[in-house]
N, CA, C and O of each residue as an XYZ file, in Angstrom:
728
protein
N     -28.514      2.750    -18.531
C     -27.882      3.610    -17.550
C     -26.812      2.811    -16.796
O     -26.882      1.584    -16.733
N     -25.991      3.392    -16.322
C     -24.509      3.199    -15.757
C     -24.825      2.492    -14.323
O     -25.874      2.809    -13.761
N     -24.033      1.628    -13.766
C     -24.934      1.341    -12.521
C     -23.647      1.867    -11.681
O     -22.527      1.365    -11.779
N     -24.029      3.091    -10.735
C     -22.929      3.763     -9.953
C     -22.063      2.853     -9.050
O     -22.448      1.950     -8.307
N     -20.868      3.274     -9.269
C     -19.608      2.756     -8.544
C     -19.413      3.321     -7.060
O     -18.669      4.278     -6.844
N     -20.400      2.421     -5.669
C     -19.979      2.904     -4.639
C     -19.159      2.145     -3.879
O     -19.317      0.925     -3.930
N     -18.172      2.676     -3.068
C     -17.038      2.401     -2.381
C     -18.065      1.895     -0.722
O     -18.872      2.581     -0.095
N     -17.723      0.875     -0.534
C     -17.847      0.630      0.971
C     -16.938      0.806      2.398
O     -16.105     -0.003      2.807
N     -17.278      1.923      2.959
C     -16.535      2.171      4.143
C     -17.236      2.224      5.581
O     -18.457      2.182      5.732
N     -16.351      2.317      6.562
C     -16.724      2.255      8.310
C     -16.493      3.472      8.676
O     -15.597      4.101      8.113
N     -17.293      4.076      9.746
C     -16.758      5.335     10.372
C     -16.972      4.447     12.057
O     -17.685      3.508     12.409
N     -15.807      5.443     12.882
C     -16.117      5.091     14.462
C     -16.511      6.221     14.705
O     -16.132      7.269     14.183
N     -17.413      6.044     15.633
C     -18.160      7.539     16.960
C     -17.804      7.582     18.050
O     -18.634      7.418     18.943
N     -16.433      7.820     18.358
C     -15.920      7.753     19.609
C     -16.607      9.003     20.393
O     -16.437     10.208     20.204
N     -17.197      8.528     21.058
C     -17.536      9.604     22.336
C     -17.217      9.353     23.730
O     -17.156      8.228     24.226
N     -17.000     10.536     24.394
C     -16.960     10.040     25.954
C     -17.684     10.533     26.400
O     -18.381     11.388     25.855
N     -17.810      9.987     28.096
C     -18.864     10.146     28.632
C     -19.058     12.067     28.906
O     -20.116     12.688     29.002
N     -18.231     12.381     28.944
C     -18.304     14.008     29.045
C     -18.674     14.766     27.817
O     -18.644     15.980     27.612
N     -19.056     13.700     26.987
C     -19.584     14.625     25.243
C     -18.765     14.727     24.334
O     -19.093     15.017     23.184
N     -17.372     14.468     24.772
C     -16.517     15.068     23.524
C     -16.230     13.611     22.088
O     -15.879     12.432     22.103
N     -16.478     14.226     21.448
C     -16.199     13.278     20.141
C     -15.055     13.341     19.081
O     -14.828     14.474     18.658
N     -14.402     12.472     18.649
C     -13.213     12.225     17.993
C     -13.473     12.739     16.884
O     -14.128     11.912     16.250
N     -13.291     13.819     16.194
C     -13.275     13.813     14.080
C     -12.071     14.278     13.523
O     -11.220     15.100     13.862
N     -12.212     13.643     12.728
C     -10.886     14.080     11.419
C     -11.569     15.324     10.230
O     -12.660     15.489      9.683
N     -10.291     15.999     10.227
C     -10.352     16.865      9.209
C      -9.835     16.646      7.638
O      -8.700     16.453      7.205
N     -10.631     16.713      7.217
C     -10.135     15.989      5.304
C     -10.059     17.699      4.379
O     -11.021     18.444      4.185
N      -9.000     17.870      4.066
C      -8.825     19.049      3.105
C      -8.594     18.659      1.525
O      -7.581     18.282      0.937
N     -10.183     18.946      0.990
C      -9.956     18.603     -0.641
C     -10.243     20.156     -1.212
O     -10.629     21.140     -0.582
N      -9.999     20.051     -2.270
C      -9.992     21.147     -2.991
C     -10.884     22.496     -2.826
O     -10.552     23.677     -2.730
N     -11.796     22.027     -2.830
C     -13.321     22.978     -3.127
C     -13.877     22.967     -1.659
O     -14.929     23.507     -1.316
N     -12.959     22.227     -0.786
C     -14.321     22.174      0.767
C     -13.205     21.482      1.753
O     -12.332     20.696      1.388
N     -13.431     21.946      3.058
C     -12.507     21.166      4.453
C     -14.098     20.419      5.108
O     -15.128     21.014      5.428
N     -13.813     18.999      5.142
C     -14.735     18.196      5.916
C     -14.456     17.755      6.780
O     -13.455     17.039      6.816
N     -15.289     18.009      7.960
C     -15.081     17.019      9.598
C     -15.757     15.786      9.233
O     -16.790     15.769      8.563
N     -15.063     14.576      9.755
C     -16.072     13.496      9.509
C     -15.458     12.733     10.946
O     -14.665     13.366     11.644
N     -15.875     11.348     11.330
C     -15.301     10.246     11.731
C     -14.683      9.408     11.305
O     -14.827      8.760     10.268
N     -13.510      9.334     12.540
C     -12.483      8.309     11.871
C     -12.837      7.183     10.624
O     -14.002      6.987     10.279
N     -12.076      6.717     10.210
C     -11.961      5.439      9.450
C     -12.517      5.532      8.219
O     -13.097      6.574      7.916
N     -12.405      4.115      7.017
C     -12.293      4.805      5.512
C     -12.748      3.595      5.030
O     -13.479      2.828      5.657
N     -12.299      3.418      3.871
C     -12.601      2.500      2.574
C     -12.208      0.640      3.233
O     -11.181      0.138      3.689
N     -13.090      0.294      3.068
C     -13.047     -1.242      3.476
C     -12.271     -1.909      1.679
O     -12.605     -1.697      0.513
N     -11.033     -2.836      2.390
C     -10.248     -3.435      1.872
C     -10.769     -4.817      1.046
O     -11.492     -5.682      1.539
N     -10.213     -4.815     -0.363
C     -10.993     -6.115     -0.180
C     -10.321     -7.807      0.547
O      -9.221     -8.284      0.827
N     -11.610     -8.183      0.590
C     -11.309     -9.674      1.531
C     -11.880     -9.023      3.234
O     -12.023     -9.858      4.127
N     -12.173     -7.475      3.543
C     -12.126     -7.297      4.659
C     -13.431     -7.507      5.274
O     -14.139     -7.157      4.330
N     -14.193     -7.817      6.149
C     -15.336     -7.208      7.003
C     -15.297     -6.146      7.223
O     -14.309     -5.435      7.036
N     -16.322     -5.803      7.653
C     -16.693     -4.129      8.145
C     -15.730     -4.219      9.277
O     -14.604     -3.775      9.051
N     -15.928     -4.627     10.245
C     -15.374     -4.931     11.687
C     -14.126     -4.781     11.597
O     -13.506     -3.946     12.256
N     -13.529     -5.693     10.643
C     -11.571     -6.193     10.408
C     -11.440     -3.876      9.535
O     -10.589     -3.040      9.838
N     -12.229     -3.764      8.881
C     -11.657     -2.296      8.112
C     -11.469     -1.847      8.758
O     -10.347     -1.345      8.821
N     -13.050     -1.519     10.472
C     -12.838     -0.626     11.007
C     -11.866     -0.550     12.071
O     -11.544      0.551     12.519
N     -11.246     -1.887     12.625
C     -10.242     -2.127     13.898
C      -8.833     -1.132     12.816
O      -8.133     -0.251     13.315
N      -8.720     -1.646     11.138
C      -7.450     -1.352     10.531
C      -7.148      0.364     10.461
O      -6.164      1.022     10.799
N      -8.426      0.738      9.881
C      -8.371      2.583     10.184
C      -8.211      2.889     11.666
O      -7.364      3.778     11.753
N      -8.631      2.558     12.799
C      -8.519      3.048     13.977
C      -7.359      2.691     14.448
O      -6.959      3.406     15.367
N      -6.441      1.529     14.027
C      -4.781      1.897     14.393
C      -4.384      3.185     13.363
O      -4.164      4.315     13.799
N      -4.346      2.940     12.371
C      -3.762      3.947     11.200
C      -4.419      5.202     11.322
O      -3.624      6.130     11.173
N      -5.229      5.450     11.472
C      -5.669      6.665     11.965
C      -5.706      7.355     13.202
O      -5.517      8.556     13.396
N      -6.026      6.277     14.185
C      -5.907      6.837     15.405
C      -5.056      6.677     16.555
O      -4.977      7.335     17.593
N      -4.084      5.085     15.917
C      -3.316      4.485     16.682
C      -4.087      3.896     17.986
O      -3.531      4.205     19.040
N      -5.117      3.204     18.101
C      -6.116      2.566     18.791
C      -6.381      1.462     19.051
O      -7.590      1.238     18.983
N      -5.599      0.405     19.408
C      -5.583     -0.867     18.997
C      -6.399     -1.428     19.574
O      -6.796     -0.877     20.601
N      -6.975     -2.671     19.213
C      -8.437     -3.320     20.401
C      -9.377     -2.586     21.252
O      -9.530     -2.687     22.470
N     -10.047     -1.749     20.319
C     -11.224     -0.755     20.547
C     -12.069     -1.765     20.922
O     -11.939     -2.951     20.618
N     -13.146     -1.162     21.747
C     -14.516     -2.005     22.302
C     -15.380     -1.588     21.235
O     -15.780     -0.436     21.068
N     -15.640     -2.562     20.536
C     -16.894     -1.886     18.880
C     -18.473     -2.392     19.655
O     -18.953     -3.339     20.277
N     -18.803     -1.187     19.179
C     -20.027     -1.065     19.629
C     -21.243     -1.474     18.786
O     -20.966     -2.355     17.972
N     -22.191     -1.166     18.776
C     -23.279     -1.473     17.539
C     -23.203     -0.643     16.279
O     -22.340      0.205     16.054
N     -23.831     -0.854     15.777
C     -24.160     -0.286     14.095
C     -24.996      0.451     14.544
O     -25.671      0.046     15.490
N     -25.222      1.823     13.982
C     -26.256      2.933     14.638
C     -26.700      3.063     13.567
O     -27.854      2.641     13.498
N     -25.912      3.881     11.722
C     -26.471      4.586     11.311
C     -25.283      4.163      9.768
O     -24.090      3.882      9.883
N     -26.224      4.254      8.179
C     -25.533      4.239      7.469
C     -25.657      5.542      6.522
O     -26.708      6.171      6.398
N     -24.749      5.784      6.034
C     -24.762      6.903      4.902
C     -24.601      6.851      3.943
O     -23.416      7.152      3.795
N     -25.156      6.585      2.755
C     -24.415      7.065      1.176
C     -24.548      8.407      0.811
O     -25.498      9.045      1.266
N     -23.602      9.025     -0.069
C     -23.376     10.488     -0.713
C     -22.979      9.774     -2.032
O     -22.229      8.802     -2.115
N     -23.437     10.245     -2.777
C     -22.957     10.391     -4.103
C     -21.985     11.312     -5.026
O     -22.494     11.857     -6.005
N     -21.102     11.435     -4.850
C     -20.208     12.330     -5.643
C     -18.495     11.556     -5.556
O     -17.928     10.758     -4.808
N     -18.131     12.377     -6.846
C     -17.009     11.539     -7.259
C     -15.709     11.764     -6.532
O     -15.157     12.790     -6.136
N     -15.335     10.258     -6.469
C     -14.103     10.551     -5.904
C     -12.777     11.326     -6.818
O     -12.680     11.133     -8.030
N     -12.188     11.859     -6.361
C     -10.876     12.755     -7.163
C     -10.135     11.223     -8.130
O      -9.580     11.371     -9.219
N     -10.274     10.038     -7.535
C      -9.438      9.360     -8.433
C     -10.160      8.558     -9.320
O      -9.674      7.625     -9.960
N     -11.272      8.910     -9.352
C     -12.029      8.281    -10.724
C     -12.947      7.038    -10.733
O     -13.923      6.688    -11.396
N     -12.101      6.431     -9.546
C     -12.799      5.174     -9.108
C     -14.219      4.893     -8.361
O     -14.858      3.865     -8.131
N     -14.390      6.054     -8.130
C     -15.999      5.684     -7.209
C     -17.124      6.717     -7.833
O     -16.823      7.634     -8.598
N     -18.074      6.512     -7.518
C     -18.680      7.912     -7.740
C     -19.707      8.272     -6.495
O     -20.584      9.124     -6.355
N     -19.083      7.022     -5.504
C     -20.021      7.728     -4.052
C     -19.534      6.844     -2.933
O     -18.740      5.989     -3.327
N     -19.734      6.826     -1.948
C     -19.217      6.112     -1.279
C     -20.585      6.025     -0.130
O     -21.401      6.942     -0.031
N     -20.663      4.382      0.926
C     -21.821      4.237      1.756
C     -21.063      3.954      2.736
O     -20.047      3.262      2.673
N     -21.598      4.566      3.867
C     -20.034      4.453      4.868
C     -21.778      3.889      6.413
O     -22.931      4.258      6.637
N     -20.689      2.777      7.020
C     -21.541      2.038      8.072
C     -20.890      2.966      9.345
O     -19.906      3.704      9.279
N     -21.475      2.780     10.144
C     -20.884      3.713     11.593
C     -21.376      2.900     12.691
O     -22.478      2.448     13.000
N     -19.982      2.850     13.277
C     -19.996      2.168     14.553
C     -19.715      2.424     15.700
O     -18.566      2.863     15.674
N     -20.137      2.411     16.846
C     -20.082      3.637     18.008
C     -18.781      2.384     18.622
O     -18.671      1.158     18.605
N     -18.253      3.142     18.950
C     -16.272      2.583     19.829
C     -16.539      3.237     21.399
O     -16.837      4.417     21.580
N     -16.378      2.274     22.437
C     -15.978      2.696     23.478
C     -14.725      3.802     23.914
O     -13.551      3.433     23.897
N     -15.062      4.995     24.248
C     -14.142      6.162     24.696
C     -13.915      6.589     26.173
O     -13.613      7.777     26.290
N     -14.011      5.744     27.535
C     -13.731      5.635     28.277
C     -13.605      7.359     28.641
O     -14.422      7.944     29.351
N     -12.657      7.876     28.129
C     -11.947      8.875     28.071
C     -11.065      9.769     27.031
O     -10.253      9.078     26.416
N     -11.043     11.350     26.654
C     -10.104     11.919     25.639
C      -8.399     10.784     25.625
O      -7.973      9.967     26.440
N      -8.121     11.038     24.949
C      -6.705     10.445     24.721
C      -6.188     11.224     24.065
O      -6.813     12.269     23.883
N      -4.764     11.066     23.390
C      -3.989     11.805     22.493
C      -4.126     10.563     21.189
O      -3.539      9.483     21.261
N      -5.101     11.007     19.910
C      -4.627     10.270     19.173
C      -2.916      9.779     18.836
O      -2.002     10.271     19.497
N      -2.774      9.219     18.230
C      -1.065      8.327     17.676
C      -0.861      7.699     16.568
O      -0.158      6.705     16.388
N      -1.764      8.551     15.483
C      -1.893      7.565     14.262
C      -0.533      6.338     13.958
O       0.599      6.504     14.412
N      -0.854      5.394     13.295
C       0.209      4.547     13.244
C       0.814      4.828     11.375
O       1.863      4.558     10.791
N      -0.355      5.422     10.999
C       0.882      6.127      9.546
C       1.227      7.557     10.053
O       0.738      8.230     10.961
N       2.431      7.850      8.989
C       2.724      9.298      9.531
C       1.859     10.824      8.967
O       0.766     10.858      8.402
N       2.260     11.356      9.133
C       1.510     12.044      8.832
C       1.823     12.782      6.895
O       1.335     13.832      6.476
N       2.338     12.244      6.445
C       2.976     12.537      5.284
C       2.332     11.639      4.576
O       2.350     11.847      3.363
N       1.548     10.341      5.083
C       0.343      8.967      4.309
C      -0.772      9.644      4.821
O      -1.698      9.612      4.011
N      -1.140     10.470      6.241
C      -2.492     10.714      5.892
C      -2.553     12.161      5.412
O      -3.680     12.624      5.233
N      -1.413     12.998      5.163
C      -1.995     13.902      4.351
C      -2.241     13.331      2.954
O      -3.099     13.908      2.286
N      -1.546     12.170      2.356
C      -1.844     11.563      1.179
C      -3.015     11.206      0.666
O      -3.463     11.379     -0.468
N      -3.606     10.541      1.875
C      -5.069     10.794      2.296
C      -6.335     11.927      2.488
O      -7.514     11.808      2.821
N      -5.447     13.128      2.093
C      -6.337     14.392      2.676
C      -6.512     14.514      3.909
O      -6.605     15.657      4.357
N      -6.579     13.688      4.557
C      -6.534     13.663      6.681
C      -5.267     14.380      7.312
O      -4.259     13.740      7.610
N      -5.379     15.715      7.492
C      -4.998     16.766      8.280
C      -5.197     17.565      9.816
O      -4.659     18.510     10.394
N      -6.197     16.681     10.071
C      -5.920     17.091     11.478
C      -7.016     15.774     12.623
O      -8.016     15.212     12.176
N      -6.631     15.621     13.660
C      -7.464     14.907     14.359
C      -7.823     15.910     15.669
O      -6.850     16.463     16.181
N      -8.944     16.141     16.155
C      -9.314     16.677     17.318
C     -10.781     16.413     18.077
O     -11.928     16.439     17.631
N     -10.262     16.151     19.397
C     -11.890     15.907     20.196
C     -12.721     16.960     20.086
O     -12.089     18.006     20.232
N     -14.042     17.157     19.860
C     -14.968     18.486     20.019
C     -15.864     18.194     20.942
O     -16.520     17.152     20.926
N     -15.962     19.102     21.831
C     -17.407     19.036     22.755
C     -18.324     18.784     22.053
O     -17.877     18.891     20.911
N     -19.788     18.393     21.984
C     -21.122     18.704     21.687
C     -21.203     20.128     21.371
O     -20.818     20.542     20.278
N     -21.597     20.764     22.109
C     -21.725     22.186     22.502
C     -20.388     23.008     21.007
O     -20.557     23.404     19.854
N     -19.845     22.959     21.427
C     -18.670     23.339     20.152
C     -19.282     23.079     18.707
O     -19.537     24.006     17.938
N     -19.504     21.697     18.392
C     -20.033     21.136     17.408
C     -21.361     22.201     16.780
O     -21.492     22.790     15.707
N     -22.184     22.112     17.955
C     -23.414     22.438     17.587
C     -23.292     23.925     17.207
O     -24.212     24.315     16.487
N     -22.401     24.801     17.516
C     -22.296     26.195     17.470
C     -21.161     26.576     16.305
O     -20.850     27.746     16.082
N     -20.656     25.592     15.682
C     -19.720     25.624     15.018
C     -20.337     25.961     13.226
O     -20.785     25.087     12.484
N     -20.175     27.597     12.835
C     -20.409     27.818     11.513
C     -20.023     27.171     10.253
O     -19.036     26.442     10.155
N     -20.716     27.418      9.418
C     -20.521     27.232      7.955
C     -19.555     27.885      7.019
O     -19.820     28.387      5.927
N     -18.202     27.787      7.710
C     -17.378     28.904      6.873
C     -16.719     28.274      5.722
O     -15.544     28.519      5.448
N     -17.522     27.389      4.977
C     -16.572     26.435      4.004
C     -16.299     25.191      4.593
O     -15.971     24.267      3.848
N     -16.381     25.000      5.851
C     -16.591     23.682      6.098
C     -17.822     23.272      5.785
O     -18.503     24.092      5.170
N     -18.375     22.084      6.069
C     -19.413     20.713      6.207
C     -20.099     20.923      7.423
O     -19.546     20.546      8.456
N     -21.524     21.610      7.494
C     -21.707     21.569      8.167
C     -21.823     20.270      9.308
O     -22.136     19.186      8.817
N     -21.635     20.309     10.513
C     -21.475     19.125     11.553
C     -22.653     18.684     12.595
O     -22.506     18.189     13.713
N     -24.486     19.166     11.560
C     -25.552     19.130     12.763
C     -25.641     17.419     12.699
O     -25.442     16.736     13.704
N     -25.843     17.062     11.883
C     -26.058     15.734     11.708
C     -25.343     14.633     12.834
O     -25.910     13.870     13.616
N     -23.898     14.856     12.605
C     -23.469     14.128     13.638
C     -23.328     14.419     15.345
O     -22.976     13.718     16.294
N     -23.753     15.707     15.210
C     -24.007     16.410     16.607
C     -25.021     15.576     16.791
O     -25.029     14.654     17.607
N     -26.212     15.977     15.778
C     -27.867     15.376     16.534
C     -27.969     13.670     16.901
O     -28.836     13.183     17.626
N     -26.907     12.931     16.240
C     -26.594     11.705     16.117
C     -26.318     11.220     17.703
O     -26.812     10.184     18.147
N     -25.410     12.164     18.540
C     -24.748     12.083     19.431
C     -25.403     12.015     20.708
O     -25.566     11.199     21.615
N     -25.801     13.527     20.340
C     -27.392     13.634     21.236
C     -28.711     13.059     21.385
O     -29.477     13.222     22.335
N     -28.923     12.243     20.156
C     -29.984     11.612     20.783
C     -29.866     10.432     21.087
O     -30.745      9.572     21.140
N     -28.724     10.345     21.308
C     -28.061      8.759     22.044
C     -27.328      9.229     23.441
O     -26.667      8.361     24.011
N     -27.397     10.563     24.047
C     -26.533     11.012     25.598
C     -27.629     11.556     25.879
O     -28.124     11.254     26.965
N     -28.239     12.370     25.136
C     -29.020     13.644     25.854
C     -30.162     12.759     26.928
O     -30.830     11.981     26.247
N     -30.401     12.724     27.910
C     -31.421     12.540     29.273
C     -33.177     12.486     28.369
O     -33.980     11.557     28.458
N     -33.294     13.322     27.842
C     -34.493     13.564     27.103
C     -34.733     12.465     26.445
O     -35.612     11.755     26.935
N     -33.978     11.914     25.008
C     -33.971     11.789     24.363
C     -33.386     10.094     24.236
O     -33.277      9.534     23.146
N     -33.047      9.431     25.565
C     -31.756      8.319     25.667
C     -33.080      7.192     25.306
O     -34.272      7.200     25.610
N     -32.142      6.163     24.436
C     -32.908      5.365     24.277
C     -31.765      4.233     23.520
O     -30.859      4.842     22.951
N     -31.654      2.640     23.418
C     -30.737      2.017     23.440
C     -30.349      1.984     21.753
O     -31.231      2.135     20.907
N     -28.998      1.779     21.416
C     -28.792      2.092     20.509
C     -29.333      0.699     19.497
O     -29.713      0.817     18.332
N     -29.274     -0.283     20.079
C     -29.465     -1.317     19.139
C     -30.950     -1.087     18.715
O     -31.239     -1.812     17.762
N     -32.068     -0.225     19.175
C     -33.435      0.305     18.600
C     -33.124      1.057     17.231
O     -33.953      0.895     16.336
N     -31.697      2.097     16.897
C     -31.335      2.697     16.180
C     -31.851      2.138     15.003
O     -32.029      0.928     15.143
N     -32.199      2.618     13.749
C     -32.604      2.152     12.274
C     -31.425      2.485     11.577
O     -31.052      3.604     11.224
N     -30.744      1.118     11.376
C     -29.330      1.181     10.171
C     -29.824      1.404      8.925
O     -28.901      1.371      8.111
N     -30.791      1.599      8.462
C     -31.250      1.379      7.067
C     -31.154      2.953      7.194
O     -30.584      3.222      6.137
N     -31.373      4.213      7.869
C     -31.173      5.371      7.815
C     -30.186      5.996      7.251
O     -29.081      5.701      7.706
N     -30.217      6.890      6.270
C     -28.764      7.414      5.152
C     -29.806      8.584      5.225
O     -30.975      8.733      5.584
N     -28.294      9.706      4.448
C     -28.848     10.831      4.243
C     -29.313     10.639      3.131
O     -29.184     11.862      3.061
N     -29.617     10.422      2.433
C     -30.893     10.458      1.268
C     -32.238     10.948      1.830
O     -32.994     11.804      1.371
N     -32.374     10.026      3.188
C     -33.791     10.303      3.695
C     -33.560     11.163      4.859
O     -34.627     11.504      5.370
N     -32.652     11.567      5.374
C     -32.333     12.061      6.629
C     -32.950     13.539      6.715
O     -32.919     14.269      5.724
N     -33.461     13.920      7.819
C     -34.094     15.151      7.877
C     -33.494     15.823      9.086
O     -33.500     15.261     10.181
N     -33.014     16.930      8.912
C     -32.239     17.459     10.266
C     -33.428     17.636     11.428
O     -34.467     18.251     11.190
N     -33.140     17.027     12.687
C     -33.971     17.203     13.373
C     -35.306     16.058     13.752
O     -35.908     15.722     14.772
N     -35.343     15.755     12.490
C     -35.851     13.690     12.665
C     -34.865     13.007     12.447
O     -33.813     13.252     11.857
N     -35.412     11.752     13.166
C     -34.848     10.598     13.675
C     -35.732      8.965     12.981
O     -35.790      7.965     13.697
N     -36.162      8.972     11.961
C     -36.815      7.941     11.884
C     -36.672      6.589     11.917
O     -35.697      6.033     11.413
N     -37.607      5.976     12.496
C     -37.071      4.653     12.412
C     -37.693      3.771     12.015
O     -37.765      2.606     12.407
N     -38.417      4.546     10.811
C     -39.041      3.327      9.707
C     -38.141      3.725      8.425
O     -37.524      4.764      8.192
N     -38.226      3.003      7.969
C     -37.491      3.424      6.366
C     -38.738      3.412      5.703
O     -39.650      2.602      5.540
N     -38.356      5.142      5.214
C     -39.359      5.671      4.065
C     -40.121      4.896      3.231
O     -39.359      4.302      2.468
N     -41.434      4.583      2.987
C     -42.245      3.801      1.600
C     -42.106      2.154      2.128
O     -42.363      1.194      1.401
N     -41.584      2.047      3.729
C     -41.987      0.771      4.008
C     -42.899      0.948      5.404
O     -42.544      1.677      6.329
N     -44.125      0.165      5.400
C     -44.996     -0.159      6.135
C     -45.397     -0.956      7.604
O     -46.571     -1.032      7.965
C-alpha cells in the first residue's frame, strides 16, 4: 500500500476579546470553505517561521504575538494539484487585541490563485447559527473558541491536547486523552 502524501500546514485563531474571529473563505469547485488564516509550510520552514509568512501574505500582520499550540487536524482528500492527498494543519492561537482591517501583502489576484476570496471577522454567535448551505460547516471551530472564552468552560490553553485531529474529534467533546492511550 501507498504511504499517503500529507502536506504540513499552520492555521492562526485570531480572536478578540469581544468573540469575534478572523476566517478566510476558500472557493473550490464542489464546496466554499471557512477556515483560518495561513497554509502550507515551506520547505526549510518551522511551523512558527510558515505561520508569521501566511499572516503577512494573508493578513498583512506583521509580528503577531503567537500563542500556544491548541489543536491539530488531518483531512484526507486530494489536493486539485495532485501533490498531496491530505493535508495536517497545526493551529496556533495569535494575539487579537482588537478587529482590524485585514491588508493582505499579496494581491488579491495571488490569493484568488490560491482559492482565498474573502477575509472576514465573525462573532461566535454568527458562527454558531450559521447554516449548511454548501458551505463547511463552522461548529468545530466555534466549539474550539468557546471552550477556551466561554466562563463555564475556561481553562488554560497549554492543558489543550495537540494530539487531537478530526479523525477522533466528536462535536461537542473535548478530549484530552488520545483515543487507545491509557
Amino acid at each position: 500500500m501507498t504511504e499517503l502524501r500529507i502536506r504540513q500546514a499552520v492555521r492562526a485563531l485570531l480572536v478578540t476579546p469581544d468573540q469575534h474571529i478572523l476566517l478566510v473563505r476558500f472557493e473550490f469547485p464542489d464546496a466554499t470553505v471557512w477556515s483560518l488564516p495561513g497554509g502550507g509550510i515551506d520547505p526549510g520552514e518551522t511551523h512558527l517561521e510558515a505561520l508569521h509568512r501566511e499572516l503577512i501574505e494573508e493578513v498583512g500582520l506583521h509580528d503577531p504575538v503567537v500563542g500556544a499550540h491548541v489543536w491539530n487536524r488531518e483531512h484526507i482528500i486530494p489536493h486539485e494539484d495532485g501533490l498531496w492527498d491530505g493535508q495536517q494543519d497545526r493551529y496556533y492561537v495569535v494575539e487579537a487585541t482588537e478587529r482590524f482591517e485585514p491588508t493582505p501583502a499579496l494581491s488579491w489576484e495571488q490569493l484568488r490563485a490560491e482559492r482565498l476570496h474573502e477575509l472576514r471577522w465573525w462573532h461566535l454567535d454568527d458562527i454558531e447559527s450559521a447554516t449548511t448551505d454548501g458551505t463547511v460547516a463552522l461548529f468545530q471551530i466555534e466549539h474550539e473558541v468557546r471552550s477556551m472564552t466561554h466562563p463555564m468552560f475556561r481553562r488554560p490553553l497549554v492543558n489543550r491536547n495537540p494530539q487531537q485531529s478530526a479523525m477522533h474529534y466528536r462535536p461537542g467533546c473535548d478530549p484530552f486523552i488520545v483515543p487507545g492511550a491509557r
